[in-house]
C-alpha positions as CSV (number, residue, x, y, z in Angstrom):
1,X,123.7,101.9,104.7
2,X,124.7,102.2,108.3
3,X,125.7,99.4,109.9
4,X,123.3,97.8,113.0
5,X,125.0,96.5,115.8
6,X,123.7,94.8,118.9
7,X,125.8,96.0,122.2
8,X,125.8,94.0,125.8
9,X,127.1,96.0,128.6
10,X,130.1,94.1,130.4
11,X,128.5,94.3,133.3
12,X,125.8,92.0,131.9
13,X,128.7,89.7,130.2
14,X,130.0,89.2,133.8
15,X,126.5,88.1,135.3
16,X,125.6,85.6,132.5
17,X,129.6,84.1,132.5
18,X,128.9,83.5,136.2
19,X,125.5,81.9,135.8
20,X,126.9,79.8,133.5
21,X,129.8,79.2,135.2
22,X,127.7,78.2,138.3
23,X,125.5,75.8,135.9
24,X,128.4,74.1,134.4
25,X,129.6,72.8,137.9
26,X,127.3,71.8,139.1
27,X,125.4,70.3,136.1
28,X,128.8,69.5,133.6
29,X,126.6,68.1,130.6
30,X,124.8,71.6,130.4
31,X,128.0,72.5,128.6
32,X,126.3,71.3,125.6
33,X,123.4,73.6,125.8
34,X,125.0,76.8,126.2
35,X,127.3,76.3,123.3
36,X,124.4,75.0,120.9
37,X,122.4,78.0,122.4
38,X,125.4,80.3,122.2
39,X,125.9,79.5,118.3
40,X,122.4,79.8,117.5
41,X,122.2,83.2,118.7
42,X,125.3,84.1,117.0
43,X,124.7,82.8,113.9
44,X,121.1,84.5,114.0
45,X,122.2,87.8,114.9
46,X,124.7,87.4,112.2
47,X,121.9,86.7,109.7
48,X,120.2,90.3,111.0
49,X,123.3,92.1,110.8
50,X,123.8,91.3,107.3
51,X,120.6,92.5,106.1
């Protein structure tokens, strides 16, 4: 079976680590929220991939 991947361009990466980037200083605890949000992503699209 072929293995599925899911690709993000880096010029997408770039925009999102600057949004963040721009969120974190000026709103420090939302830290927090993209690393629980970050790991739940991961961990579901790790779920998919494995199927």
């Amino acid at each position: 079976m072929a293995k599925k991947s899911i690709a993000i361009s880096g010029t997408a990466m770039a925009i999102l680590a600057i949004i963040a980037g721009v969120l974190v200083l000026f709103w420090p605890s939302f830290v927090q929220w993209i690393v629980g949000i970050f790991l739940i992503v991961w961990g579901v699209l790790a779920l998919i991939d494995r199927r």
